[in-house]
MARSE-120022 format. One record per residue: x, y, z of N, C-alpha, C in turn; residue number from 0. Coordinates in steps of 0.001 Angstrom, whole numbers, plus 500000, padded with zeros to 6 digits. Last residue first. Layout:
BEGIN
> nc1	nc2	nc3	cac1	cac2	cac3	cc1	cc2	cc3	n
> X	Y	Z	X	Y	Z	X	Y	Z	NUM
...
END
This chain:
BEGIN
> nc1	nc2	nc3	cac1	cac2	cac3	cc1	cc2	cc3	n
> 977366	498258	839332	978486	498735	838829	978841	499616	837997	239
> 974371	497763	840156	975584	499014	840986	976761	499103	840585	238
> 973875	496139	838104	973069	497513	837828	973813	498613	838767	237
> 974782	493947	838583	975366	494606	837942	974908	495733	837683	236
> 973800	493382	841250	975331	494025	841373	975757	494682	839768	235
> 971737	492516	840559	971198	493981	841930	972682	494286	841476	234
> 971697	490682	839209	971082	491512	838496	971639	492523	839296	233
> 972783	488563	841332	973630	489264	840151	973191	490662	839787	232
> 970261	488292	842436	971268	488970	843233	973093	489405	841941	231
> 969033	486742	840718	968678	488646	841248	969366	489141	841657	230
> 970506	484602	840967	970689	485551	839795	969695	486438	839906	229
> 970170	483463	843484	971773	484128	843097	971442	484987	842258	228
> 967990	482950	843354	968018	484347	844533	968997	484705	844224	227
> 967618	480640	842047	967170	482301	841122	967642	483364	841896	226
> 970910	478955	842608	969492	479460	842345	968997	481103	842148	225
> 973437	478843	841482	973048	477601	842134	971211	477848	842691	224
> 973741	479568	837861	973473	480226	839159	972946	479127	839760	223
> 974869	480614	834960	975020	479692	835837	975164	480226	837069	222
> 975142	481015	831282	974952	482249	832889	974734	480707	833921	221
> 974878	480350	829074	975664	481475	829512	975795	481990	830551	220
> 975424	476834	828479	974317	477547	828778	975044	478955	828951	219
> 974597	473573	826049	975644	474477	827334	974871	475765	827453	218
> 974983	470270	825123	974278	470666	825985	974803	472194	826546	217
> 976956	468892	824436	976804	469765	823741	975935	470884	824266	216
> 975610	465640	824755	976379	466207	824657	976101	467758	823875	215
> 971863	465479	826366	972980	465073	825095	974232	465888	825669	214
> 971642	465014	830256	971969	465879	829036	972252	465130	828372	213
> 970024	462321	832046	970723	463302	831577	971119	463621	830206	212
> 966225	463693	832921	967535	462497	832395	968577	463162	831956	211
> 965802	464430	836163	965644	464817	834877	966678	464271	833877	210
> 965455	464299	838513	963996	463517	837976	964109	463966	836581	209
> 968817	462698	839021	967641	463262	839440	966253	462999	838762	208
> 971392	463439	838041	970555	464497	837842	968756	463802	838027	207
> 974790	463483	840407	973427	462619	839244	972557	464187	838819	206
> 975348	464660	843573	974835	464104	842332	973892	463472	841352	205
> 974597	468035	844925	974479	466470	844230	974874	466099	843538	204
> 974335	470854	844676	974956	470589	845846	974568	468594	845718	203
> 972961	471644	842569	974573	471792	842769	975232	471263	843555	202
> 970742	471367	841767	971109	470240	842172	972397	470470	842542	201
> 969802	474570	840481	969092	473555	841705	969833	471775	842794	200
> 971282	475917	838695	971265	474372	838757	971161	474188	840511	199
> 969935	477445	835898	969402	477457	837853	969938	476041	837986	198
> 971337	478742	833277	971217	477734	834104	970962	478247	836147	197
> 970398	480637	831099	970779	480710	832777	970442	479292	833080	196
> 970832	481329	827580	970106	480300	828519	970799	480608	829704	195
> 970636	482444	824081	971113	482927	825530	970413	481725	826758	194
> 969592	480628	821403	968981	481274	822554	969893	481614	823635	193
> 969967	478913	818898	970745	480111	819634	970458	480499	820140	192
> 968182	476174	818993	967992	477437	818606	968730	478800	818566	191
> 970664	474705	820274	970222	474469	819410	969401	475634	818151	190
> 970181	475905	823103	971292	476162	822358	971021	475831	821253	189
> 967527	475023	823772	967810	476650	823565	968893	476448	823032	188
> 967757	472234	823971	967467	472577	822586	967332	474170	822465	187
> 969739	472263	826281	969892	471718	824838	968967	472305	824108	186
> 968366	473593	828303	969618	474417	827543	969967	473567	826273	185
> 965606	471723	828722	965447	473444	828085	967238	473983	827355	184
> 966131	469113	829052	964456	469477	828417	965036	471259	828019	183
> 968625	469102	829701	968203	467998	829148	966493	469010	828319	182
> 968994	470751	831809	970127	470786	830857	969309	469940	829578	181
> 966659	472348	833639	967011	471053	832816	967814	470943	831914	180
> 966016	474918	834772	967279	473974	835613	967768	472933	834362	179
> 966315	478359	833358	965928	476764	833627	966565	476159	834148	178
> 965507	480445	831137	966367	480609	832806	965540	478917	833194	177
> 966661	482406	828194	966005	481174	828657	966241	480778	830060	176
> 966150	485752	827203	967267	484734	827913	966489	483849	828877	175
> 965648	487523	824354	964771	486491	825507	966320	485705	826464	174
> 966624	489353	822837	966269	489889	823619	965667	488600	824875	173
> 967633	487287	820604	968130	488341	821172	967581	488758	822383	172
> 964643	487316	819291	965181	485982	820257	966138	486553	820691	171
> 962585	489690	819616	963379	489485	819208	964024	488170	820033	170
> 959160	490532	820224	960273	490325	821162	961365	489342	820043	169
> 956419	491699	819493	958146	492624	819209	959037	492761	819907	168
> 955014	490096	819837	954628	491078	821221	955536	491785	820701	167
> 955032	488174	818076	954386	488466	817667	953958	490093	818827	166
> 957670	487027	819250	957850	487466	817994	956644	488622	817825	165
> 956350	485598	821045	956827	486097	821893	957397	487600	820537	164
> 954868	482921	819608	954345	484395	820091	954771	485593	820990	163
> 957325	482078	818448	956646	482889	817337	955386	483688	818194	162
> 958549	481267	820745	959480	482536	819963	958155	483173	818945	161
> 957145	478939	821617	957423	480128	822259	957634	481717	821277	160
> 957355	477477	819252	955894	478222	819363	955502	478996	820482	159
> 959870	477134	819126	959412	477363	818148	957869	478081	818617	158
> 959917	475914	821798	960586	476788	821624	959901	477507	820255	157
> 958021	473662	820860	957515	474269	822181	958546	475379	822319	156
> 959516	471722	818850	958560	472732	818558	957964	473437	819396	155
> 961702	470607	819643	961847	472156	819472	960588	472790	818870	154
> 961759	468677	822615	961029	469077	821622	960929	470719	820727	153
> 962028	468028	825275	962960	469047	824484	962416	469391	823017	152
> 958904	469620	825716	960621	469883	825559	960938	468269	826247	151
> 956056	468036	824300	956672	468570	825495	958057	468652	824954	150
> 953041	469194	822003	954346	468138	822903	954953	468951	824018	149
> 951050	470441	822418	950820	469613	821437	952040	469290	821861	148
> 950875	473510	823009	951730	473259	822450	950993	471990	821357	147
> 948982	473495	825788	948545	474731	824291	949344	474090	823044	146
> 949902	471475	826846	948893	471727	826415	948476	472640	825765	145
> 952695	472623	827629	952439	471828	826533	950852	471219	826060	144
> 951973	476158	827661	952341	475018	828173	952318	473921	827091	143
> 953196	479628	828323	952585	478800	827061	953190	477255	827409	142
> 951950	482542	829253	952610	481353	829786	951611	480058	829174	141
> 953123	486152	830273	952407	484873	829343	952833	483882	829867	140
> 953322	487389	832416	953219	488325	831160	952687	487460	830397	139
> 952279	486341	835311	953329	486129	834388	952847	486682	833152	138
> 952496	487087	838936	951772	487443	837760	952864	487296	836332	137
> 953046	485484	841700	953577	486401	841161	952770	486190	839380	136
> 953004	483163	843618	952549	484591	843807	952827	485766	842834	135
> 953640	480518	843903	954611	481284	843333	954125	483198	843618	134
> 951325	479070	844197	952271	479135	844963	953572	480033	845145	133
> 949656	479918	841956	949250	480613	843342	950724	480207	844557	132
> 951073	478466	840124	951491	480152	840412	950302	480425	841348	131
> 950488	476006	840675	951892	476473	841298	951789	477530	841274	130
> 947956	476333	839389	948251	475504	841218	949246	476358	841549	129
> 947480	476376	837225	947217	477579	837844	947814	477031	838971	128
> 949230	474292	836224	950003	475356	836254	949521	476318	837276	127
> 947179	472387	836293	948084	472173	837128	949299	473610	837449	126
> 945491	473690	834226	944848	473995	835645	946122	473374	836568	125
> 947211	473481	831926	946699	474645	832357	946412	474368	834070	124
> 949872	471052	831964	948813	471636	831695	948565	472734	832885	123
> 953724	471388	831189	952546	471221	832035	951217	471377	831258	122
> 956372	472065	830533	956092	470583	829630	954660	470489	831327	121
> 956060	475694	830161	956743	474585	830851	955915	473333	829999	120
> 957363	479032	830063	957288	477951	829050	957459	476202	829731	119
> 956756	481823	831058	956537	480274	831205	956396	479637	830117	118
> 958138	485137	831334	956980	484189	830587	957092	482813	830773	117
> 958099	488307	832347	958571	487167	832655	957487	486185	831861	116
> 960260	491112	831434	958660	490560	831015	959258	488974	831514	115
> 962191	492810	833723	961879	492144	832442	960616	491507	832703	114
> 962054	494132	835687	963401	494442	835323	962548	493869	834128	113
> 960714	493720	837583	960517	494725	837797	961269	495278	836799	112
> 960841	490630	837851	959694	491339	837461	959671	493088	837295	111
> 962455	490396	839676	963213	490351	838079	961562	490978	837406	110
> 961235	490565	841941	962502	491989	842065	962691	491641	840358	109
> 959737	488314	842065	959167	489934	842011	960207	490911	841682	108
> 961290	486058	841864	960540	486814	840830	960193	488243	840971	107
> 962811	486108	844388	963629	486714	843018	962681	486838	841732	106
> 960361	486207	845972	961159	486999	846148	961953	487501	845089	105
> 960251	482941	844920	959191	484493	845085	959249	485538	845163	104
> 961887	481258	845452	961656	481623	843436	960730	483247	843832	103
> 963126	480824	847378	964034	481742	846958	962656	482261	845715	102
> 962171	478192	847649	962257	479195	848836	961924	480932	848800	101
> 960386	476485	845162	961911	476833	846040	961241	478410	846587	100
> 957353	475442	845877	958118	476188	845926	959568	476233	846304	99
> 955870	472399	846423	955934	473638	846801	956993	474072	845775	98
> 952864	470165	844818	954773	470739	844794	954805	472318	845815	97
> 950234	470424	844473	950954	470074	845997	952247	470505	846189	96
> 949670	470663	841769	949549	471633	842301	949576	471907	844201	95
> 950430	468071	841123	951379	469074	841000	951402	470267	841762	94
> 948709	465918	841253	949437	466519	842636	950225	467031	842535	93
> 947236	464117	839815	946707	465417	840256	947267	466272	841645	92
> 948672	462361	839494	948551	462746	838004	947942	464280	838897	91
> 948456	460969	841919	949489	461381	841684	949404	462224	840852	90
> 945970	460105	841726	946014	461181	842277	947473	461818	842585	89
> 945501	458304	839487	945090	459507	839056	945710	460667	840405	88
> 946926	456202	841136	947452	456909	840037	946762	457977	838946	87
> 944803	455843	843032	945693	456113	843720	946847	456769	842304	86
> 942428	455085	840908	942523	456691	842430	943565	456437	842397	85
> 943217	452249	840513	943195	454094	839364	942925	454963	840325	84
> 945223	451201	842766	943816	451137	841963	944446	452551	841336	83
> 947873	448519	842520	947335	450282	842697	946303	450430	842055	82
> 950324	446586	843387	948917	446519	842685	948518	448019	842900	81
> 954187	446719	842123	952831	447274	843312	951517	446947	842253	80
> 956079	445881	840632	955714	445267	841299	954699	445732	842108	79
> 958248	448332	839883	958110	447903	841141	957068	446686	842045	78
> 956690	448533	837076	958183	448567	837414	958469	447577	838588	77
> 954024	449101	838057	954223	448021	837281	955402	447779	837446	76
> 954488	451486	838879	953885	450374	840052	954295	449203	839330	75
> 955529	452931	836775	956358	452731	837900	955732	451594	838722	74
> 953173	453164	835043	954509	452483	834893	955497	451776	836051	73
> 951651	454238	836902	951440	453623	836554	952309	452301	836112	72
> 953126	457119	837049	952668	456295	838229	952446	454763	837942	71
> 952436	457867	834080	954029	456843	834812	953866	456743	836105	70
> 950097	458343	833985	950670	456995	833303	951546	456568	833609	69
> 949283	460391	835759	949180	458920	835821	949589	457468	835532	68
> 950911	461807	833935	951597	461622	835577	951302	460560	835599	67
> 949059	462420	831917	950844	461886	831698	951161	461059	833109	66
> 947325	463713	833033	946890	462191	832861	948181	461515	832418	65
> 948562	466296	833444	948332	465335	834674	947635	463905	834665	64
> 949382	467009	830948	950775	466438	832199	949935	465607	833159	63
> 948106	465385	828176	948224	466503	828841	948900	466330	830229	62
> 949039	463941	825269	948570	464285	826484	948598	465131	827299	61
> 950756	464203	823193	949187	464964	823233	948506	464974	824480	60
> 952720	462935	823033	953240	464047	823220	951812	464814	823307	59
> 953432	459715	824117	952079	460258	824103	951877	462050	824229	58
> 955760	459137	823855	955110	458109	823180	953627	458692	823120	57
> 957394	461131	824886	957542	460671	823808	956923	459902	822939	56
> 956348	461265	827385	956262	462191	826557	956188	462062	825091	55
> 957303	458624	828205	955696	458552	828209	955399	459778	827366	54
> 960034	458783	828201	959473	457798	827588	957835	458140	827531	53
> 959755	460921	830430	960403	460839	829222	959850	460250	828057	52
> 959200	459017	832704	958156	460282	831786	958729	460783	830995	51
> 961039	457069	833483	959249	456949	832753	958614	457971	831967	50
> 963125	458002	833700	963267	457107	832698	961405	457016	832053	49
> 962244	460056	836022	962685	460452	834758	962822	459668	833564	48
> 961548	458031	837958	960427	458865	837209	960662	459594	836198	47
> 963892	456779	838151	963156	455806	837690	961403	456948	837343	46
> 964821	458790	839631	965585	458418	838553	964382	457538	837726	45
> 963709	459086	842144	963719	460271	841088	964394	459771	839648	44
> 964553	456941	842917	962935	457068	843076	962312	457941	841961	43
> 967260	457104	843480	966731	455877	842707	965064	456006	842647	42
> 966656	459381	845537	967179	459213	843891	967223	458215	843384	41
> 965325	458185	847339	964832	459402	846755	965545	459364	845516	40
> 965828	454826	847441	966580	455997	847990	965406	457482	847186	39
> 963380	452402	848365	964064	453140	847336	964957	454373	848130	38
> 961446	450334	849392	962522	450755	850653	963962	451758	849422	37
> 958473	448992	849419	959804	449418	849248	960450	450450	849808	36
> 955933	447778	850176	956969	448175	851454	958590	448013	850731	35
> 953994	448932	848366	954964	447975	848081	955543	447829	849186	34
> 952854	451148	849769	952137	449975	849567	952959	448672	849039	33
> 955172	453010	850204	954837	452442	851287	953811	450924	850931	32
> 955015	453556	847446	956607	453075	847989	955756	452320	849159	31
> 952504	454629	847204	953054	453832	846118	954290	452837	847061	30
> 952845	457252	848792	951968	456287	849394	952026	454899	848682	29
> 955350	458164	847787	955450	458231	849102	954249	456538	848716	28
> 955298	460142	845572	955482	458681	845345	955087	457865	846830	27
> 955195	462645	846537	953913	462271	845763	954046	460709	845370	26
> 957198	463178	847791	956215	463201	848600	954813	462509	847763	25
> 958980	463243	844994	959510	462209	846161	957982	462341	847126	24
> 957335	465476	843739	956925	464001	842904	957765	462790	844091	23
> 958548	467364	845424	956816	467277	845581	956652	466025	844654	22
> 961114	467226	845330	960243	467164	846634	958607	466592	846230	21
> 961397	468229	842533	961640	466895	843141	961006	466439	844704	20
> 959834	470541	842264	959474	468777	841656	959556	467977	842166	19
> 960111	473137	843641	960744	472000	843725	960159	470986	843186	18
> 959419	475839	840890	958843	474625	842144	959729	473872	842050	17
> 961618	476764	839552	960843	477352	840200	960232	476825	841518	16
> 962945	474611	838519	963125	475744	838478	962786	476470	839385	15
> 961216	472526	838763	962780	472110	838643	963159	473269	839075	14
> 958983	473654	836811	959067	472621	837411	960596	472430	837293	13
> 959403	476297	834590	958809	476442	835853	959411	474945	837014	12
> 961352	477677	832510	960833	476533	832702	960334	476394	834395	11
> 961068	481433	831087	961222	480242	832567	960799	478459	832052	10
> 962116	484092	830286	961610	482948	829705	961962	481447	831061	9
> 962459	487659	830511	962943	485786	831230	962085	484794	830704	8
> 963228	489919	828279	962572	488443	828858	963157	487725	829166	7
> 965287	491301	827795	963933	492263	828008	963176	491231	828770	6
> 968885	491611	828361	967939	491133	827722	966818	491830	828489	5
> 971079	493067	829548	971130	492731	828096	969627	492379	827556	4
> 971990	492198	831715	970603	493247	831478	970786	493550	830131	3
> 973581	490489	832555	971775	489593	832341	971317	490990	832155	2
> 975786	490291	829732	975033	491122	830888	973943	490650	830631	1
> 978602	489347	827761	977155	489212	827924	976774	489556	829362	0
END
């Protein structure tokens, strides 16, 4: 298998693309300080993955940035903090604060040149427009869980990837899934038989962070510690 095998990148954006974790650790910040807790970033990131999981699951219609609220919410409760509704609506409205990995801008434009790039993330619309002004780069499509009706892992957000990606005379063959979340995107792409790139963003850690961990079985075809590696694949296998 050759990443030029395929026609589409299919992206999970948050994790991937934007750092999350930075931007939901900077977005807990004023919460931590009103409690005068004293959490590690990963006991911070861990306890937002146990919440929004759970909050996906229990409220797959919501939309991400009144989701956010809710596990802001959770979490104060968790931790014991009083918090008015500003302060957990404005978490719910601080995606479009996340920056950017370093790397995602640069290796979009050069894979842009190579394949149709498309978004498939567990976001809403106007939080999405945020990041791709951060991201700079123009996406062929990009189908969220607000168009969806749930969030991954959920196979109906693959399912209603493929059937409009089907409908452009894109073959699942031809899509290779590129994500960090073993948990929200290479499980249930494997599940579907989908080709999948792992971006594992966390290589250099442990644990996993703001994203719970994998079922078993969980596995992927391509594995890169980030996207700049796998352009930088692309550039070598096209000179061989």
């Amino acid at each position: 298998m050759r990443l030029q095998d395929f026609r589409v990148l299919t992206f999970d954006c948050y994790g991937t693309l934007i750092d999350w974790e930075s931007g939901i650790n900077a977005a807990l910040q004023p919460l931590l300080r009103q409690g005068g807790l004293a959490l590690s970033r990963e006991d911070a990131l861990e306890a937002f993955a146990r919440h929004e999981s759970a909050q996906q699951s229990e409220t797959p219609g919501l939309i991400y940035s009144d989701l956010l609220s809710e596990v802001h919410r959770s979490l104060a409760d968790e931790w014991g903090v009083e918090a008015s509704d500003a302060v957990h609506e404005a978490f719910g409205n601080s995606v479009p604060n996340w920056p950017a990995f370093p790397d995602s801008t640069a290796a979009l434009t050069y894979l842009k040149q190579h394949y149709k790039l498309v978004i498939l993330s567990n976001v809403d619309r106007v939080s999405f427009a945020g990041s791709q002004k951060r991201l700079g780069v123009e996406f062929d499509a990009v189908y969220t869980a607000q168009d969806i009706g749930s969030y991954k892992p959920d196979l109906r957000n693959f399912d209603y990837m493929l059937e409009r990606l089907a409908e452009h005379g894109h073959s699942p063959s031809e899509i290779l899934h590129t994500a960090q979340s073993l948990f929200h995107d290479h499980a249930p792409a494997k599940r579907l038989g989908l080709a999948s790139a792992w971006i594992d963003r966390r290589h250099d850690r442990d644990g996993w962070g703001a994203t719970p961990p994998p079922p078993s079985g969980a596995g992927y075809d391509f594995r890169f510690p980030t996207l700049g590696d796998m352009a930088k694949a692309h550039k070598e296998e096209a000179l061989a």
